[in-house]
C-alpha positions in Angstrom: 0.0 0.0 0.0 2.8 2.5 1.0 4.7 1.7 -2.3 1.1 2.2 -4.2 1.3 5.6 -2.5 4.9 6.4 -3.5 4.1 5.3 -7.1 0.7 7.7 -6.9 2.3 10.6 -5.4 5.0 10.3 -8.5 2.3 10.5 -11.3 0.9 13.7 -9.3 4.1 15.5 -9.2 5.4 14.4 -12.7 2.5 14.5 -15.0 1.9 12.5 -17.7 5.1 13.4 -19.5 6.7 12.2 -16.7 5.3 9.4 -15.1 3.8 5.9 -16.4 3.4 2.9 -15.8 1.9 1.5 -18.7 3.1 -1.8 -20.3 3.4 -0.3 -23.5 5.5 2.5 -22.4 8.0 0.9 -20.2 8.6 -2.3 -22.6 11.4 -0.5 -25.1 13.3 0.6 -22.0 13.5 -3.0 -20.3 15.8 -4.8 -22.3 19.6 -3.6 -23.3 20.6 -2.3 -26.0 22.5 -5.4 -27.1 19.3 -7.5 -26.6 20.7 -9.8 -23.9 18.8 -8.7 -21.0 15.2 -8.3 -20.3 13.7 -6.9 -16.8 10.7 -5.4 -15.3 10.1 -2.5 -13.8 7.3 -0.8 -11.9 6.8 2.2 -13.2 9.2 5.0 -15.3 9.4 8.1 -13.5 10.9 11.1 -16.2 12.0 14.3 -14.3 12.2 17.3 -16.5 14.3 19.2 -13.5 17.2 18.8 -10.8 14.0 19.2 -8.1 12.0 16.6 -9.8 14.9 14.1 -9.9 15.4 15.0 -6.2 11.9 14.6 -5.5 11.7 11.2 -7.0 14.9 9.6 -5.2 13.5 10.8 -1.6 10.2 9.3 -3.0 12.0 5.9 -3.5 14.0 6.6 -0.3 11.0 6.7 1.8 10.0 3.3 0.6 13.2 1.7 0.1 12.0 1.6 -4.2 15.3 1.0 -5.8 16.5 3.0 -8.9 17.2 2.2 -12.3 19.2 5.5 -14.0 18.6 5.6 -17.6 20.1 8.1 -20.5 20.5 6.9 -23.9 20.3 3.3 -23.0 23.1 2.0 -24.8 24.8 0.4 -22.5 27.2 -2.9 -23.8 26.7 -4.2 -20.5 23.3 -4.0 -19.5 23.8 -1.2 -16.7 20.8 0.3 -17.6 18.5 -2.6 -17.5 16.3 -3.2 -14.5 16.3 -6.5 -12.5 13.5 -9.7 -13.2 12.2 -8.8 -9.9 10.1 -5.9 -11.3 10.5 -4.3 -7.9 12.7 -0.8 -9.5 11.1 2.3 -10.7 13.5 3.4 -13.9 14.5 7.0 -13.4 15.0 8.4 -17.0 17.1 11.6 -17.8 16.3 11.6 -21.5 13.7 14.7 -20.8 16.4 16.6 -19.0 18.2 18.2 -22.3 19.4 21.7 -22.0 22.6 23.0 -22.3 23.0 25.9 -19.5 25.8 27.2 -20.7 28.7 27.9 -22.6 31.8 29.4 -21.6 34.5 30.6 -23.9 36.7 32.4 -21.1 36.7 29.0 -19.1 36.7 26.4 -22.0 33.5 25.0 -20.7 30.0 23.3 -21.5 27.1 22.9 -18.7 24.9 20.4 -20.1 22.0 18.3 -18.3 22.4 14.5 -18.1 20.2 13.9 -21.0 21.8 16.2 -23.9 22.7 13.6 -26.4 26.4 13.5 -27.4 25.7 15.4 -30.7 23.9 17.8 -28.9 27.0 19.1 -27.4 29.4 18.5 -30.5 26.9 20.9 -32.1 26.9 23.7 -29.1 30.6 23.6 -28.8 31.0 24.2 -32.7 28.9 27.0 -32.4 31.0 28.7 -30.1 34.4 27.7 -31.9 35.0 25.3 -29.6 35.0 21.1 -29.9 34.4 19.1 -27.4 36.6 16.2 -28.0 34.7 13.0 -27.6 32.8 10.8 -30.1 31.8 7.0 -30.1 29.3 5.4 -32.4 26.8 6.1 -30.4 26.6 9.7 -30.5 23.6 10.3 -31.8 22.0 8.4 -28.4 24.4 8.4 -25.7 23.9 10.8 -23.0 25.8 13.4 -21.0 24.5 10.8 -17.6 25.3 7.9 -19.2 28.9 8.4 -20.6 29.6 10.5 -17.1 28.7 7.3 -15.7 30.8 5.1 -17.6 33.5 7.1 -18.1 33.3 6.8 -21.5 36.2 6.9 -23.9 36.1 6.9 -27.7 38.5 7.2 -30.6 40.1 10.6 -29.5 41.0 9.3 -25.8 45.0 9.1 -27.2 45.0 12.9 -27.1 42.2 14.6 -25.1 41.5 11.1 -22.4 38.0 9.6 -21.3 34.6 11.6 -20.0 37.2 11.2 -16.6 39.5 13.6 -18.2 37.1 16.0 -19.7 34.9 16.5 -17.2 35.2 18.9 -14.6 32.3 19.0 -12.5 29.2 17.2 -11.8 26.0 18.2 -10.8 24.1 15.1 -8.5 21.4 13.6 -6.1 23.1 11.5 -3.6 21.1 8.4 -2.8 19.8 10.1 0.3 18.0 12.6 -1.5 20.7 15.7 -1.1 22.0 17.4 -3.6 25.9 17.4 -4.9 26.8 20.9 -6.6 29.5 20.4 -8.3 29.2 22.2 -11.3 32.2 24.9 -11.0 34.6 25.1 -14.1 37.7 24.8 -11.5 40.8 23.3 -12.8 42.5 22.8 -9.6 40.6 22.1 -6.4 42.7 20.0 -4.0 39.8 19.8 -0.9 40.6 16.5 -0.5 38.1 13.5 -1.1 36.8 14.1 -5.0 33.0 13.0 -5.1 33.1 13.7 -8.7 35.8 11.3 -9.4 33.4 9.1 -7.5 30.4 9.5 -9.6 32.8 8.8 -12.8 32.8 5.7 -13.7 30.2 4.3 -11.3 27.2 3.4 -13.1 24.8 5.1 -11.5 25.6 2.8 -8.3 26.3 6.0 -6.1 24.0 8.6 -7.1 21.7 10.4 -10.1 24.1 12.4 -12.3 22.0 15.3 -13.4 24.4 17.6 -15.1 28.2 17.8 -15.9 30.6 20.4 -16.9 32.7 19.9 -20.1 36.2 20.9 -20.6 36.3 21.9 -24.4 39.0 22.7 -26.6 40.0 25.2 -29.9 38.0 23.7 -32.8 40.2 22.2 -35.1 41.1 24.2 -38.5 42.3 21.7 -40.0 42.9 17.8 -39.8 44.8 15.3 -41.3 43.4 11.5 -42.1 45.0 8.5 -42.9 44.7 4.9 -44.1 47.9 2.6 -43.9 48.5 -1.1 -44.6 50.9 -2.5 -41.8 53.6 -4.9 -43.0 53.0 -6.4 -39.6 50.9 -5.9 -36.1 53.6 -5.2 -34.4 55.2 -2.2 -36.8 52.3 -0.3 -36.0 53.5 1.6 -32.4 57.1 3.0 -33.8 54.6 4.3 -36.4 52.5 6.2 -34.5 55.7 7.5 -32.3 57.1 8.3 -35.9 54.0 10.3 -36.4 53.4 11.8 -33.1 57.2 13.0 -33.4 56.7 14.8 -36.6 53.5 16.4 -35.7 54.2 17.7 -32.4 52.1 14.9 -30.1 48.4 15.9 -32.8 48.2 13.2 -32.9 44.2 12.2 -32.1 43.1 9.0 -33.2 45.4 5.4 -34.1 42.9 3.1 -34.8 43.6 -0.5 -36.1 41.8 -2.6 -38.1 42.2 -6.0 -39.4 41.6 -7.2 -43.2 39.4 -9.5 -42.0 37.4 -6.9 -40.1 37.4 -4.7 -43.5 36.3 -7.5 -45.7 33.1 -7.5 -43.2 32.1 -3.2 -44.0 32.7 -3.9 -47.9 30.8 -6.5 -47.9 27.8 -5.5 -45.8 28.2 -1.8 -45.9 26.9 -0.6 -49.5 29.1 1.1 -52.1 32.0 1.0 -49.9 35.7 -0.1 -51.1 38.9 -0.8 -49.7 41.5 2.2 -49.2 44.5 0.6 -51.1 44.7 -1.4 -53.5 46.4 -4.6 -52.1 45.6 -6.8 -48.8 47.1 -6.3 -45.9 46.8 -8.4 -42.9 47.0 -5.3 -40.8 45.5 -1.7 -41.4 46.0 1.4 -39.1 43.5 4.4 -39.4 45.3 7.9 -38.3 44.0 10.9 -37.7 45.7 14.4 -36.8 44.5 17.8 -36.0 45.2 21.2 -35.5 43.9 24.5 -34.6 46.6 26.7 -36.0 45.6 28.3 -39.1 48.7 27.4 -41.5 49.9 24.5 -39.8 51.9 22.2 -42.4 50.1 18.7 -40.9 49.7 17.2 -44.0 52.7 17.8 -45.1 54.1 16.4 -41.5 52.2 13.4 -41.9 52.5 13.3 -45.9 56.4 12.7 -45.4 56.4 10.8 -42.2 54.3 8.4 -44.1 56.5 8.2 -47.3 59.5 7.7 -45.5 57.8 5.2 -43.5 57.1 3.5 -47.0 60.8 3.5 -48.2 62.0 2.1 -44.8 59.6 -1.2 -45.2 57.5 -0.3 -41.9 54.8 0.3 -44.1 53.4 -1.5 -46.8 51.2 1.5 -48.4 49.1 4.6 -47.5 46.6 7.1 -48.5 45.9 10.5 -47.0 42.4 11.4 -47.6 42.4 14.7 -49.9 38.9 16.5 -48.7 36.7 16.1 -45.7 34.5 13.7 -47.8 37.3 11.1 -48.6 38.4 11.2 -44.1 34.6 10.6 -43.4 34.4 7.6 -46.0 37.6 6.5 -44.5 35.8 6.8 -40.5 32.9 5.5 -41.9 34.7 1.8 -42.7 36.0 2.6 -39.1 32.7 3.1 -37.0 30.8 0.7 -39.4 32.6 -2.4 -38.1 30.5 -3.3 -35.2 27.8 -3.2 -37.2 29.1 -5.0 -39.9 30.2 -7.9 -37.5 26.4 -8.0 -35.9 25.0 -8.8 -39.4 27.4 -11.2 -40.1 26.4 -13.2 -36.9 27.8 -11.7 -33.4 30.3 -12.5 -31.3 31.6 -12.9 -27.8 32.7 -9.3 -27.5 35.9 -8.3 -24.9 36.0 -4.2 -24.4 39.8 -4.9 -22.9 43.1 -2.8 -22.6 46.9 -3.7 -21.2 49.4 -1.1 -21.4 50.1 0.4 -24.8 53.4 -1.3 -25.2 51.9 -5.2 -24.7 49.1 -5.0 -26.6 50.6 -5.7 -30.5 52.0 -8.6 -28.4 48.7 -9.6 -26.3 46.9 -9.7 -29.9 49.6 -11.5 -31.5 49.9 -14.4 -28.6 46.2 -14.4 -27.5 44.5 -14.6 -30.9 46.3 -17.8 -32.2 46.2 -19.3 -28.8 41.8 -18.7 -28.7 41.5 -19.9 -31.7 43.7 -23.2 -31.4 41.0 -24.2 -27.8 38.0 -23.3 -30.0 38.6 -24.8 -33.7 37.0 -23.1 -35.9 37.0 -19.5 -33.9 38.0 -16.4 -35.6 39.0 -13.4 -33.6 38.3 -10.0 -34.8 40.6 -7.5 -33.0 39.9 -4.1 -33.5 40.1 -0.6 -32.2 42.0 1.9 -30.3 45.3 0.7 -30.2 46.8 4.3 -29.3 45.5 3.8 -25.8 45.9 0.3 -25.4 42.6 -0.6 -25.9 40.8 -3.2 -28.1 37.3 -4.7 -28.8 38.9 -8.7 -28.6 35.9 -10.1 -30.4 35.5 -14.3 -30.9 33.3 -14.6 -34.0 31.5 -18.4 -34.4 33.3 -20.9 -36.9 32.1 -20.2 -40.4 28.9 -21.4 -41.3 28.1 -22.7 -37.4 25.3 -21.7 -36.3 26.4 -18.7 -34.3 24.0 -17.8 -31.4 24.0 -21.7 -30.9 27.9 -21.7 -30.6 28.0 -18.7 -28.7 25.1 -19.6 -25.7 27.6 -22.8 -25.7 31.1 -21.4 -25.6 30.8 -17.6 -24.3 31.3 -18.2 -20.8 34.5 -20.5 -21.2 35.9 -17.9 -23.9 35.3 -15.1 -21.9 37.2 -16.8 -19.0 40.2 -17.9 -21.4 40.7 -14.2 -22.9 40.0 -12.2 -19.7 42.7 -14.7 -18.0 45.1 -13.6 -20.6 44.4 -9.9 -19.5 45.1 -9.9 -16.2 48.0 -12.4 -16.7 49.1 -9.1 -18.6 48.5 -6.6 -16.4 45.0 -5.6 -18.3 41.6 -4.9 -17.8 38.8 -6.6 -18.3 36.9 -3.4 -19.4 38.3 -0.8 -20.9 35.8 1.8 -21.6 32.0 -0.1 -21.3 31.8 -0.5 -17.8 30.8 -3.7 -15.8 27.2 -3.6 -15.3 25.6 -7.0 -15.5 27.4 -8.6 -18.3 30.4 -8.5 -16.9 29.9 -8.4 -12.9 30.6 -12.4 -12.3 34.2 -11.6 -14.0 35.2 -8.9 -12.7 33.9 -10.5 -9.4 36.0 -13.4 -10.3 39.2 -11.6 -10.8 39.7 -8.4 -9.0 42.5 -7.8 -7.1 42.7 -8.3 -3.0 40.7 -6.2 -1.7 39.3 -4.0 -4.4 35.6 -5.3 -3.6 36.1 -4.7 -0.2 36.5 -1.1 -0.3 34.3 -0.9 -3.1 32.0 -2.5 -1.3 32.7 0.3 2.0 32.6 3.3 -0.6 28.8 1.9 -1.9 28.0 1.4 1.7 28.4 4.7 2.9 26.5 6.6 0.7 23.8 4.1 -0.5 23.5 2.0 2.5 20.1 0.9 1.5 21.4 -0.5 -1.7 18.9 0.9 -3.4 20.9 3.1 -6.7 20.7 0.7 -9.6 21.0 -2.7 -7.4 22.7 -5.9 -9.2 24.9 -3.8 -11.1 28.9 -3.3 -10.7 29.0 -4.9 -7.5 26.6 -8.0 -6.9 23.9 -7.7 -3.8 25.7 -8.2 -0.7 24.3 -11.7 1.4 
């Protein structure tokens, strides 16, 4: 009866564009993105305001309702999914879209936690500014969510994660007070960092509601790349080559495998390789610049040639307009989607230290595929930062989903054994949520769930801010 009340009061207060608890209405927000996980809920609750979110966590509070956050929903983990129990309320942000402010003298954007990621490309541009984060989900990701996941990208070699770039954060604590936090400061050394906190933790220790942005000088000009490797493990004295030449402008290294190309061409519509021969390995590379007269092309023009006389590189291609560098992003971001159609995989968002990981993909791949015949490992991705998407495709012409439900869980174990025997993580940029909780359970070092454990405890000692994810329920 109390809860009933709860749940009433919450349609009063909210409205109907904020509140329901229709069937109808809830079912495209119960099951993740990746279609893996399904829950319940009992009702959505859609504050438009930081006193509407607040109102709605001391609602919950009072009757111990647990929360559910929810931005874009496009977590790879399932963070954003409710439980089976059907016992949460999901809290969605995705009605809370202004941008504040923007702030030329401090380098700053205030948006709310459910601006989508354009959104904010698109207000920094207007102000001459970029904010230097993209992922292929921009056009639904939210400020919230990729605060909460400290979300990284394929400009994290030079500008870092949503760790990096943000420099306040506006929040309801699970008690129902409010964190200000908003503050463009740079430095601010008042010991503990609640912000830092609220990166990164999934929505376990609180409702992020808004976040300040550190933005940079919009590029003039930039400088993209294709290049066939002559090997895997050629590809980081290249990118020191090229961050030599260029003064560190180095933004983006991406790698790609044939194999991984062969996929876009083939399911991706009037698109063709960059060069004209087959390499084994290819390495997109992107520079920028916001000097007006900078020589970058030329810098990366002749660091590439004379990597091409030297035999470090097999060939390359500079794209000549900003049409040709988005066709050549476009093979780039349309990989995932590429591999989906062709039949899934068991995915691995992983990262060891820049240095090991041309190693760790040259040991690890053979070594999967030689315990599961017939496997095929895609490696892909951000190998600038030491992070790639360690993907385990079915054999060819197996069924795949059937293959997968049957070997996921003893692959998973195999190649997140081979990350920590490495030094690496288990997930480099997508978080933990459900997917990977059990794992990270399984192999976290002495006494990191302990004092994760204390930190969740203090401020959400009902448990009651997005329960069963990052951490399992404590006995």
């Amino acid at each position: 009866m109390m809860q009933q009340q709860a749940l009433q009061g919450l349609r009063e207060r909210l409205g109907p564009a904020g509140f329901t608890d229709d069937a109808s209405d809830l079912a495209p927000w119960l099951t993740d993105w990746r279609g893996w996980r399904t829950g319940r809920a009992l009702a959505m609750a859609s504050p438009a305001s930081l006193e509407e979110v607040r109102f709605v966590v001391q609602a919950a509070v009072a009757e111990r309702i647990p929360i559910v956050p929810q931005g874009g929903n496009t977590s790879m983990v399932a963070g954003a999914t409710p439980e089976a129990d059907g016992q949460a309320i999901i809290l969605s942000l995705r009605r809370m879209r202004r941008i504040r402010a923007v702030s030329i003298e401090d380098n700053a954007l205030v948006a709310e936690a459910g601006v989508v990621l354009t959104q904010v490309h698109d207000a920094a541009a207007a102000a001459g500014r970029l904010f230097p984060l993209s992922l292929g989900a921009k056009g639904s990701a939210t400020v919230g969510g990729l605060v909460s996941t400290n979300a990284g990208g394929v400009q994290v070699l030079r500008y870092g994660t949503m760790r990096a770039l943000t420099l306040g954060v506006e929040a309801v604590l699970p008690d129902g007070t409010v964190h200000h936090g908003l503050k463009a400061l740079r430095k601010d050394n008042r010991g503990y960092d609640l912000k830092h906190l609220l990166i990164g933790a999934e929505g376990t220790l609180g409702v992020v509601t808004a976040a300040t942005l550190a933005l940079v000088p919009r590029p003039v000009e930039r400088a993209v790349a294709w290049v066939g490797l002559v090997r895997l493990d050629a590809a980081l004295p290249l990118l020191r080559r090229l961050e030599a030449a260029t003064g560190g402008q180095i933004s983006s290294f991406e790698i790609v495998p044939q194999a991984g190309l062969d996929l876009v061409t083939h399911h991706l519509a009037n698109a063709r390789a960059p060069l004209a021969g087959r390499h084994q390995w290819h390495v997109l590379i992107e520079a920028d610049t916001s000097r007006p007269g900078d020589p970058l092309a030329d810098a990366m023009r002749d660091s590439l040639g004379a990597a091409v006389e030297s035999g470090e590189v097999a060939d390359a291609v500079i794209a000549g307009s900003e049409a040709q560098a988005e066709a050549l992003w476009l093979l780039r971001e349309s990989l995932p989607e590429a591999e989906r159609r062709e039949g899934g995989a068991a995915k691995h968002d992983i990262a060891v230290s820049v240095a090991d990981m041309p190693a760790f993909i040259i040991q690890t791949a053979p070594a999967v595929e030689s315990a599961f015949p017939g496997a095929r490992v895609l490696a892909f991705g951000h190998l600038g930062d030491g992070n790639v998407h360690f993907n385990v495709r079915a054999p060819e012409g197996a069924d795949g989903e059937a293959w997968l439900r049957q070997n996921s869980g003893a692959i998973n174990r195999f190649v997140d054994d081979a990350v920590v025997a490495m030094g690496g993580t288990i997930s480099a940029e997508h978080g933990i949520g459900v997917l990977k909780r059990d794992e990270f359970v399984r192999l976290a070092e002495p006494g990191r769930l302990e004092w994760m454990r204390a930190v969740k405890s203090a401020l959400d000692p009902l448990g009651i801010m997005n329960p069963g994810k990052l951490l399992p329920p404590c006995d």
